[in-house]
ZADOLUM-595730 format. One line per field, with one value per residue (C-alpha): x, y negated, z. Coordinates in nm, 2 decimals, m for minus. Layout:
! ZADOLUM-595730
xx: c(X_...)
yy: c(Y_...)
zz: c(Z_...)
This chain:
! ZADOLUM-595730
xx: c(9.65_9.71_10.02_10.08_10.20_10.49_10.51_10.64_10.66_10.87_10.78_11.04_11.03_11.39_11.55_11.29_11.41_11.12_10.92_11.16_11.09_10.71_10.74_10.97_10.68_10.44_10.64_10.64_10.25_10.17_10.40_10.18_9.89_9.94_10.14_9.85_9.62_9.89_9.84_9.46_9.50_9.48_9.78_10.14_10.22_10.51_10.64_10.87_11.11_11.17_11.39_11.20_10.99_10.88_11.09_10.77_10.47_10.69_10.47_10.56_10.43_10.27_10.39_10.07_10.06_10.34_10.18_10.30_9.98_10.01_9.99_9.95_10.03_10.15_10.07_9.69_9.59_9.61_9.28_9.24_9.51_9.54_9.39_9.73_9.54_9.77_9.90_9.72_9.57_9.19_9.05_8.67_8.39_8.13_7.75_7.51_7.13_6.95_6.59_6.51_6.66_6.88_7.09_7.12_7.46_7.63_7.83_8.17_8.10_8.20_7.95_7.91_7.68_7.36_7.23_6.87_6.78_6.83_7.22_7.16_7.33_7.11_7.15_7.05_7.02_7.16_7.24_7.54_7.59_7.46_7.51_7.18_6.97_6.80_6.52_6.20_6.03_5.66_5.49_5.30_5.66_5.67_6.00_5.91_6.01_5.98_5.94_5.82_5.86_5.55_5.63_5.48_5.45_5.71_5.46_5.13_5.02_5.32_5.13_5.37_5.33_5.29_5.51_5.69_5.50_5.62_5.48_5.17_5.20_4.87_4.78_4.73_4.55_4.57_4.87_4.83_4.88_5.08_4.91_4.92_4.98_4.93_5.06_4.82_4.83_4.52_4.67_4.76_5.12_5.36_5.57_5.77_6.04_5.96_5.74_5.85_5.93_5.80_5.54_5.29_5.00_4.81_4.52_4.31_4.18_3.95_4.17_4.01_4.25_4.28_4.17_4.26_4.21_4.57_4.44_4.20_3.81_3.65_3.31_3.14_2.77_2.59_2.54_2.17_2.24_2.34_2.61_2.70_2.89_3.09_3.21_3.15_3.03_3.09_3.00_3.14_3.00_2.64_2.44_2.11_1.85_1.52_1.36_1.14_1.21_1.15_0.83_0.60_0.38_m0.03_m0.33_m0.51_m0.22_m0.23_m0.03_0.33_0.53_0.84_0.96_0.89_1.13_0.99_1.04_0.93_0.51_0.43_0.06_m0.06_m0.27_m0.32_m0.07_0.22_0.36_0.36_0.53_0.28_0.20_0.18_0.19_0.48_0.43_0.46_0.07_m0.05_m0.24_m0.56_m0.72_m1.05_m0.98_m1.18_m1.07_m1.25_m1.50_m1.61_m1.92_m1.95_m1.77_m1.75_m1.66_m1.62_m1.46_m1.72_m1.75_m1.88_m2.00_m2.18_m2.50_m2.71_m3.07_m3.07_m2.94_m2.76_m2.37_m2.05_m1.85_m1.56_m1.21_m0.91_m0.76_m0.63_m0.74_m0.93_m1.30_m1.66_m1.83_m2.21_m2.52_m2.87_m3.06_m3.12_m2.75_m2.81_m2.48_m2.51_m2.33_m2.37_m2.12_m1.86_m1.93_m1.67_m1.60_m1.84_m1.76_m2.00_m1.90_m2.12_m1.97_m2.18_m2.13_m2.17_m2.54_m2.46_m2.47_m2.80_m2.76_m2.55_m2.53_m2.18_m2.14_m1.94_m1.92_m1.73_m1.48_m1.54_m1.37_m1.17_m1.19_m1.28_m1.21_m1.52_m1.47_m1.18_m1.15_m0.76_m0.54_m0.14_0.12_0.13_m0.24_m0.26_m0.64_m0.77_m1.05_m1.32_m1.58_m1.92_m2.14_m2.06_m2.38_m2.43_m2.71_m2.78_m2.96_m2.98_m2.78_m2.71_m2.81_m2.57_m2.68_m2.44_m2.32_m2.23_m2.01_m1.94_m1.62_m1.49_m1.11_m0.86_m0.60_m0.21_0.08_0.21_0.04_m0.22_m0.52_m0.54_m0.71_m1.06_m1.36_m1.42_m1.24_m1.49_m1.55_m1.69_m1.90_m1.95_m2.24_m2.13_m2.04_m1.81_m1.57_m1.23_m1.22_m1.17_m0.79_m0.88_m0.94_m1.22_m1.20_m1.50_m1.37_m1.00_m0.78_m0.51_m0.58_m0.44_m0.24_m0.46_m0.36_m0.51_m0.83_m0.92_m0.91_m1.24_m1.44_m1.75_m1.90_m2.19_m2.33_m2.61_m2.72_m2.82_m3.04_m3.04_m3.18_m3.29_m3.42_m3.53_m3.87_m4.14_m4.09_m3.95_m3.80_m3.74_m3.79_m3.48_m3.57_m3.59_m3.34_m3.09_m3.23_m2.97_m2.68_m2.58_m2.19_m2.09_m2.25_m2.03_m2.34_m2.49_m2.12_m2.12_m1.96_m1.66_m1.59_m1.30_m1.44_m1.25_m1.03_m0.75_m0.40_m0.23_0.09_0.02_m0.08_m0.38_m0.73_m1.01_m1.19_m1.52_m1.45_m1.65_m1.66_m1.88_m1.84_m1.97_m1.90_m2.21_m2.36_m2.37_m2.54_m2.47_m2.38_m2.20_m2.21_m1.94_m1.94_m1.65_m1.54_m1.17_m1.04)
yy: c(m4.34_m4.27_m4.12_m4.06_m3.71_m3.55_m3.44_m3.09_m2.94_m2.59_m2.32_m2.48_m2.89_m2.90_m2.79_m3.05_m3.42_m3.56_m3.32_m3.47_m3.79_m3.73_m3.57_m3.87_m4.11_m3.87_m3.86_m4.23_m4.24_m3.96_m4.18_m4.47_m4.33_m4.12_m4.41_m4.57_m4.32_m4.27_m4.66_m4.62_m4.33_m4.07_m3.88_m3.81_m3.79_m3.61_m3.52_m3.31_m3.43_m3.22_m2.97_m2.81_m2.57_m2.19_m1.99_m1.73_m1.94_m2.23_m2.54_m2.84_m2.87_m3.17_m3.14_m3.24_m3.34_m3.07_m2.81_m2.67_m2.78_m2.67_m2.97_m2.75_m2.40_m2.24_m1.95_m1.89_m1.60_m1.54_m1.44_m1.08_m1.05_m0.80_m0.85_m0.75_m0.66_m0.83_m1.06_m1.25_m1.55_m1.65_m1.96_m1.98_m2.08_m2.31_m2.33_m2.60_m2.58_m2.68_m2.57_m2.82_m2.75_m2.99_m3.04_m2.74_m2.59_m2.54_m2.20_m2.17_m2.46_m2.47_m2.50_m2.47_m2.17_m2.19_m2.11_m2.12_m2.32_m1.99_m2.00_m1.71_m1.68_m1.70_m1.41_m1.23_m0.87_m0.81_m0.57_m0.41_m0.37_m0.66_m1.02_m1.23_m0.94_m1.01_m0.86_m1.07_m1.22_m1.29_m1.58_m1.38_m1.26_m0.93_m0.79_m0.58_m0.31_m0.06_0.30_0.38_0.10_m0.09_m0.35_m0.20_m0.38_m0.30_m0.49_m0.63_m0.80_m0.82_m0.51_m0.30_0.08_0.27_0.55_0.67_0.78_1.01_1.34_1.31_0.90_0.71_0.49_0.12_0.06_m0.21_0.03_0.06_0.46_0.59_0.83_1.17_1.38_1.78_2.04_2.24_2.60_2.79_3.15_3.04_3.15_3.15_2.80_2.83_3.07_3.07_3.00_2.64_2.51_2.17_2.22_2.04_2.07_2.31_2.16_2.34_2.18_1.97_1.82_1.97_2.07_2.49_2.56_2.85_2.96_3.02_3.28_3.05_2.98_2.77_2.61_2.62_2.44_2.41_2.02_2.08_2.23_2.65_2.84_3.12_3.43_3.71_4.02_4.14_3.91_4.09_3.94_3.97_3.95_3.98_3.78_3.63_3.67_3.58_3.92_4.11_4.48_4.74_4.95_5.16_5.00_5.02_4.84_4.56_4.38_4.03_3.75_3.79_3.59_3.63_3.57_3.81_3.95_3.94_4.22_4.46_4.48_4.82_4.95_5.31_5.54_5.73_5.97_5.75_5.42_5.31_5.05_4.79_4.77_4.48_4.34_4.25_3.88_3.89_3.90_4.17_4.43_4.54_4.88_5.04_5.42_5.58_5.70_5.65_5.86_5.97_6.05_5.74_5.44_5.39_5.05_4.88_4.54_4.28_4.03_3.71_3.43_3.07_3.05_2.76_2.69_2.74_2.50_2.35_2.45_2.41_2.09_2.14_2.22_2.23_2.47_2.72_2.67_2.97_2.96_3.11_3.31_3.15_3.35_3.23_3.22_3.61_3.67_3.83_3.68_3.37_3.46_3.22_3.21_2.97_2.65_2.57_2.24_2.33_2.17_2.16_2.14_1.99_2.03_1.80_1.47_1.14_1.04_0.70_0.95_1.02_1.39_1.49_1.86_1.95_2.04_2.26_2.50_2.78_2.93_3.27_3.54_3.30_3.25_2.87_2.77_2.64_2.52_2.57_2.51_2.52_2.42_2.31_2.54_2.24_2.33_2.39_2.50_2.83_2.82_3.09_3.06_3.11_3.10_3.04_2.94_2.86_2.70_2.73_2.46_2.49_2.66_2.53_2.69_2.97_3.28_3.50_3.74_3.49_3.65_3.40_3.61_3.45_3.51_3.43_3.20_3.23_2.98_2.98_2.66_2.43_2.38_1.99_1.70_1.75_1.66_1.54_1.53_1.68_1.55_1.75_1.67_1.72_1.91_1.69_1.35_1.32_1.57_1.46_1.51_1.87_1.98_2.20_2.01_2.05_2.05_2.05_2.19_2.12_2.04_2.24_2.59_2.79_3.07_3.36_3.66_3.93_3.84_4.19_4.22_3.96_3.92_3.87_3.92_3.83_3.90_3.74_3.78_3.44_3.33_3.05_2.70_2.83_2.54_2.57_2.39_2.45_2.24_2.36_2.69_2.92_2.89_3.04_3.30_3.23_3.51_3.24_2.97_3.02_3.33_3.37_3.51_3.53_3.51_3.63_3.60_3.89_4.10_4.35_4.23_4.40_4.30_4.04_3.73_3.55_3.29_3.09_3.07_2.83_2.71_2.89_2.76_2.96_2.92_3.02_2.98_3.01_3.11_3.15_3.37_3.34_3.61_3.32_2.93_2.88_2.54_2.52_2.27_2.40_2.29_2.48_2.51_2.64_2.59_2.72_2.63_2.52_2.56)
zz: c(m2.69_m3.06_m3.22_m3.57_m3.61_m3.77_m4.13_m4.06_m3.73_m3.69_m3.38_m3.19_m3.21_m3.01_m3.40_m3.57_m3.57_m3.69_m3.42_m3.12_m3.23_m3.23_m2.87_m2.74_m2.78_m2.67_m2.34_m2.31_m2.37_m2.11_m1.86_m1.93_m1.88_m1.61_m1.45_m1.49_m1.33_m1.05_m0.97_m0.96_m0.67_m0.93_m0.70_m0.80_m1.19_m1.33_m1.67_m1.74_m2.06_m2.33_m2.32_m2.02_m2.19_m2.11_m2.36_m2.36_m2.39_m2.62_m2.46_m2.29_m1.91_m1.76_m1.35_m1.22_m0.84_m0.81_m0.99_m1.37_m1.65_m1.98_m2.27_m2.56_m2.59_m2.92_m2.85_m3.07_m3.12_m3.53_m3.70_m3.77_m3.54_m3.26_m2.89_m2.65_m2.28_m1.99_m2.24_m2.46_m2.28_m2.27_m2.21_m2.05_m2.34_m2.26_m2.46_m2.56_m2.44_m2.78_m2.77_m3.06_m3.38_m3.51_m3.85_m4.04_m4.05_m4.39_m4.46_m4.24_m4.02_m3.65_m3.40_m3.02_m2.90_m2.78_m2.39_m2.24_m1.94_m1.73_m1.85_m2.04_m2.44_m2.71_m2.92_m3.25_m3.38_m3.68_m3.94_m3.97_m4.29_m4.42_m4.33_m4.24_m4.22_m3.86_m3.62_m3.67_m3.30_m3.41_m3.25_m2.99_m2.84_m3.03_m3.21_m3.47_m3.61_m3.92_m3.88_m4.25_m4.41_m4.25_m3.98_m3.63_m3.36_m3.04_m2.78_m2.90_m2.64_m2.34_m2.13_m2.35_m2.45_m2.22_m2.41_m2.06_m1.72_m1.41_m1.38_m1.12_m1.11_m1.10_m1.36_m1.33_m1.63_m1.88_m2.10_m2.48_m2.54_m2.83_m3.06_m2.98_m3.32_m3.36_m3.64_m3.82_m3.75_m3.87_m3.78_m3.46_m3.51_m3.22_m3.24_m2.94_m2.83_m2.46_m2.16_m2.08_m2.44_m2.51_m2.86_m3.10_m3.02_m3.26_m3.51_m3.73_m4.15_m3.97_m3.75_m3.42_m3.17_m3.05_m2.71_m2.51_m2.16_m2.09_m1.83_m1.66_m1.73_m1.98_m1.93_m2.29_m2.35_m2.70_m2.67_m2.71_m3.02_m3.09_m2.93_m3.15_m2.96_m3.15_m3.01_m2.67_m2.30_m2.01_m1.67_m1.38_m1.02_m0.90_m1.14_m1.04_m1.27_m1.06_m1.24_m1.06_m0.98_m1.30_m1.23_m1.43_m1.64_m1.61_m1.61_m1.44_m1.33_m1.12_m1.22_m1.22_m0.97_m1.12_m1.44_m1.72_m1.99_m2.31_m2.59_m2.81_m2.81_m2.74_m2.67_m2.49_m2.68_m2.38_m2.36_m2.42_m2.57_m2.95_m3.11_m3.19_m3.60_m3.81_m4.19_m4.37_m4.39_m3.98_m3.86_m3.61_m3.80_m3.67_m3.75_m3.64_m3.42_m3.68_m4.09_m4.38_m4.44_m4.10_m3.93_m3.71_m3.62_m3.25_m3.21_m3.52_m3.59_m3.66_m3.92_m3.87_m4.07_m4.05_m4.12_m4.25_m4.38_m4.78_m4.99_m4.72_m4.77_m4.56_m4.65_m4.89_m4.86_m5.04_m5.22_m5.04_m4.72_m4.48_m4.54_m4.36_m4.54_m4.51_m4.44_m4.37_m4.04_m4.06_m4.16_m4.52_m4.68_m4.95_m5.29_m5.61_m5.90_m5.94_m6.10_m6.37_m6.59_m6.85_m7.22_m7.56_m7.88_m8.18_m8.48_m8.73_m8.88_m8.69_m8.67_m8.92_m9.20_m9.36_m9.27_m8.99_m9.10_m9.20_m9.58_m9.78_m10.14_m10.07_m10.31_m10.37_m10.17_m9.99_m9.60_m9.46_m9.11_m9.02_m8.72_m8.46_m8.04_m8.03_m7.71_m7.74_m7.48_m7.26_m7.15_m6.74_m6.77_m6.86_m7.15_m7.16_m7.45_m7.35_m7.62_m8.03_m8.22_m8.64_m8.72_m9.18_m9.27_m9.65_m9.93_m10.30_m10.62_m10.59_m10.43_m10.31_m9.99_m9.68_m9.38_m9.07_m8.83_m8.51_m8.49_m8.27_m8.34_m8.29_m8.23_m8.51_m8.70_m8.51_m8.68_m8.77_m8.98_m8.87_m9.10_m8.84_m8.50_m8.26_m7.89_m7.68_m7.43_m7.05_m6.87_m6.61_m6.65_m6.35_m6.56_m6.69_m7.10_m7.25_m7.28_m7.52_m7.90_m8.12_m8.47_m8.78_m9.10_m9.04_m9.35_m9.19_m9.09_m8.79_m8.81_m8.70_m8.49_m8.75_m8.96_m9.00_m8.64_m8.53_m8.20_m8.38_m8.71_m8.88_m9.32_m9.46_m9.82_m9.93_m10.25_m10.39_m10.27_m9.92_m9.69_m9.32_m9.42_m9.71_m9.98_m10.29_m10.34_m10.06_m9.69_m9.47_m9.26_m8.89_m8.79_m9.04_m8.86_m8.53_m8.58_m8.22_m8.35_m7.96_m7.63_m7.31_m7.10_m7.26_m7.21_m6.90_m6.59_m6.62_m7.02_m7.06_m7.19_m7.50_m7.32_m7.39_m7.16_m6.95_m7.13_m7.44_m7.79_m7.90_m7.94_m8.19_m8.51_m8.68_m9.02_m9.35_m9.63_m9.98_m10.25_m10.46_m10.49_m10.24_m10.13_m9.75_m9.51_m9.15_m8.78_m8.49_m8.15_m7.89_m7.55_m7.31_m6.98_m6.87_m6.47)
C-alpha cells in the first residue's frame, strides 16, 4: 500500500480537509488489507472510522481482534523536551549485533545500536566535557589509564592488581602487587596523631626504610660483614658463655678445656703482675734483668749468626729485607766494606791526537776551571769523590807561581761545553753509566759555592820549559810529576767525605791559577762512587 501524503497536516486532521481526505483513503487501504489478512485466517479485522479518536493521545485506533491498537500516535516526545514520569509513553528499543565494522557513519546520522552475542549493549566511556574524547582498550584487553600524564596500565595481563586483600586471607599467587611508597623522615618525627592512625611508612636519604621494635625484639646479624653497636647492651637472663670458672693464676698449667678469654698480656715479677712492655711500632720488647754497667749478666740474651767457610757468603737479598749476620766456623764475625758503583774520570784528549795531554796558557791571575764532575737536581744517586789526581806534564816558556784548588760547585750555573766531554769509565763493566757528568776544560764555568772557601789546595813555583823527561831544558821534579789535591782514603773514619746530593744540582771543580800567562800540558784524574 502507498499513499501520497497531504501537503499540510494540522494537530487535529478532523479541521484539515486535505488531512481527511488523506485519512479517508488510508481507511479504505487498511480495510483492504486487513480484509485481506482476515480472509487468509488472520482473525477478525476492524477499523474504526475517523472521528473515533482518543481526545488525549490524538491517534487513530486500529480494533484489532477486539482489542484497541494504536496507528500512529502524535504524541513525540519534543527534543530537549521534558521526561513527564506516569505519562509520557515509551516504546521498547531493540540493537543490532555487528561485530564487523561496516560503513562509516557521517556526522548526525541515525543508526541502530550495537549488542554482543551475550545480549549485552556495547558501550563507550567518554569525556564529559569534551565530545569524542574516549577510554582507550589496548589489544591485550587492557583499559588504560593516566595518572600523571603517562598511560598506566589498569590490568596487564587479566590476573589483575592485586591492590585489595582481606586481613589474614591466604594468598593464591599469580597477583601483580602495587608499589608500596614511603615519606622521608630523617628525624623520625611523629606523623600520626594516635595509636591506630593509618601512616607512610618512614624512609631515610637513602631510601631505606626505619625499623623499630615497637616493644618487641629484633634479631640483628652483620651479614658476614661488621656490626657496629653505640651506647649501652645489657643482657638479660642467664647467658652461656662455655668459660671456665675464674681462679688464681700460676704456673705449670695443663691444657685448658674450656675456652680461654683473651686480654691484656701481663707477666709476674715475683711479687706481683706487670703489664707486659713493648715498642711503639707494636713488637714485644725484650730486655735483659740486669742494667748497664753491672757486675755480671746472669742470663744474657744471645746473638746468633750463620757461619760459613771464608769467601763463601750468604745469597743475596733485596733491599730491605732481615739479614744473618755471617761468621766463620769458629764464630769470629765477617765484616768487609761496602762495595759501591765505582766511576774514573780521565780527563785528557782522545788518543787520535798526537798528544793526549790536555793543553792550556793561562791568563794571569785569573782562575780556569780545569776540570769539573757536576750532577743536574734530577740525580737519585749519591756521589762521593774518592780520590782527585793532576798529573804536569810540561810548561811553556813562561815561568811563573801555579796554584791547582778543588772547590765545590753550586746550582747556580752548570758547567758546560767540555773540551772535551769526558766519559767515565766503570771499574766494573756490569755498571750502568755515571749519572754524574764529566767535563775537561769546560767553555762554560759553574757557579761555585765560595772560591776562597776550597777542599784542597795545592802552589807550585814553576820555571820555565819544565818537561817530565831529560831532553832540553829542565826536568820536572818528581813531587810535580802526580799532585795528589784530594784523597778521602787517607781522611779519618769519622771525616765527611766530599759528596754530592740526591736531587740537588751541585758538584765540583778542579780549578787553576797562573800569576803569569803559563804554558800548561796536564791530565786529571777523579774517581768517585754513586749509590
Amino acid at each position: 500500500m502507498a499513499l501520497p501524503l497531504p501537503s499540510k497536516l494540522s494537530t487535529d486532521p478532523a479541521t484539515n480537509a486535505e488531512a481527511m481526505a488523506w485519512a479517508g483513503l488510508l481507511t479504505q487501504e487498511l480495510e483492504r488489507e486487513l480484509a485481506a489478512l482476515s480472509s487468509a485466517g488472520g482473525g477478525a479485522v476492524g477499523v474504526v472510522q475517523q472521528g473515533a479518536r482518543d481526545t488525549t493521545v490524538q491517534a487513530w485506533f486500529i480494533d484489532h481482534n477486539g482489542v484497541a491498537q494504536p496507528i500512529f500516535d502524535s504524541d513525540k516526545v519534543v527534543d530537549n523536551a521534558p521526561f513527564t514520569d506516569g505519562t509520557t509513553k515509551l516504546q521498547p528499543s531493540g540493537y543490532v549485533l555487528d561485530e564487523v565494522a561496516g560503513t562509516a557513519l557521517a556526522e548526525n546520522d541515525a543508526a541502530a545500536a550495537r549488542i554482543d552475542s551475550k545480549r549485552a549493549q556495547v558501550l563507550v566511556v567518554e569525556d564529559g566535557t569534551t565530545r569524542g574524547r574516549r577510554a582507550i582498550v589496548t589489544a591485550a584487553g587492557a583499559q588504560a589509564v593516566d595518572g600523571s600524564g603517562v598511560t598506566q596500565p589498569v590490568d596487564a595481563s587479566g590476573a589483575g592488581l592485586k591492590s585489595e586483600v582481606l586481613e589474614d586471607a591466604a594468598d593464591a599467587g599469580g597477583h601483580l602487587s602495587m608499589l608500596a611508597a614511603g615519606v622521608r623522615n630523617d628525624a623520625a618525627a611523629v606523623k600520626t596523631s594516635a595509636d591506630g592512625d593509618y601512616g607512610n611508612l618512614a624512609l631515610d636519604s637513602a631510601g631505606r626504610v626505619g625499623v623499630a621494635d615497637l616493644g618487641g625484639a629484633i634479631s640483628v646479624d652483620d651479614n658476614a660483614g661488621s656490626l657496629t653497636v653505640d651506647g649501652t647492651v645489657s643482657v638479660s637472663g642467664a647467658v652461656d658463655t662455655e668459660l671456665e670458672t675464674p681462679a688464681a693464676l700460676g704456673d705449670g698449667q695443663t691444657n685448658p678445656t674450656l675456652p680461654r678469654v683473651g686480654g691484656m698480656a701481663m707477666a709476674w715479677n715475683g711479687l706481683s703482675w706487670d703489664r707486659v712492655r713493648c715498642v711503639s711500632a707494636g713488637g714485644l720488647r725484650v730486655a735483659g734483668n740486669t742494667a748497664r754497667a753491672s757486675a755480671s749478666i746472669a742470663d744474657p740474651v744471645i746473638q746468633g749468626g750463620r757461619s760459613a767457610s771464608y769467601p763463601t757468603k750468604p745469597a743475596s737479598v733485596a733491599a730491605g729485607q732481615v739479614v744473618d749476620f755471617v761468621a766463620d766456623l769458629e764464630g769470629v764475625q765477617l765484616v768487609r766494606p761496602r762495595q759501591l758503583a765505582t766511576y774514573v774520570a780521565i780527563y785528557r784528549l782522545a788518543l787520535v791526537a798526537a798528544s793526549s795531554s790536555l793543553a792550556f796558557t793561562f791568563v794571569a791571575n785569573t782562575d780556569k776551571q780545569l776540570a769539573t764532575v757536576y750532577h743536574a737536581n734530577t740525580a737519585t744517586k749519591r756521589v762521593t769523590i774518592r780520590r782527585v789526581w793532576v798529573q804536569i806534564l810540561k810548561t811553556g816558556a813562561v815561568a811563573g807561581e801555579l796554584q791547582l784548588e778543588l772547590r765545590q760547585l753550586s746550582a747556580t750555573t752548570a758547567p758546560a761545553t767540555g773540551n772535551p766531554a769526558i766519559t767515565p769509565g766503570k771499574r766494573d763493566s756490569a755498571l750502568a753509566a755515571a749519572e754524574a757528568t764529566a767535563l775537561a776544560l769546560p767553555g762554560t764555568a759553574g757557579s761555585e759555592v765560595a772560591a776562597n772557601s776550597p777542599i784542597a789546595s795545592w802552589i807550585g813555583n814553576l820555571v820555565a820549559s819544565m818537561h817530565t823527561v831529560f831532553t832540553t831544558g829542565t826536568v820536572v821534579p818528581s813531587d810535580l810529576g802526580t799532585i795528589v789535591l784530594y784523597d778521602e782514603a787517607s781522611a779519618d773514619d769519622e771525616e765527611i767525605a766530599c759528596i754530592m746530593r740526591v736531587g740537588i744540582a751541585e758538584g765540583w771543580a778542579v780549578v787553576g791559577r797562573a800569576t803569569a800567562a803559563i804554558p800548561l800540558n796536564f791530565i786529571v784524574r777523579i774517581v768517585f762512587t754513586e749509590e
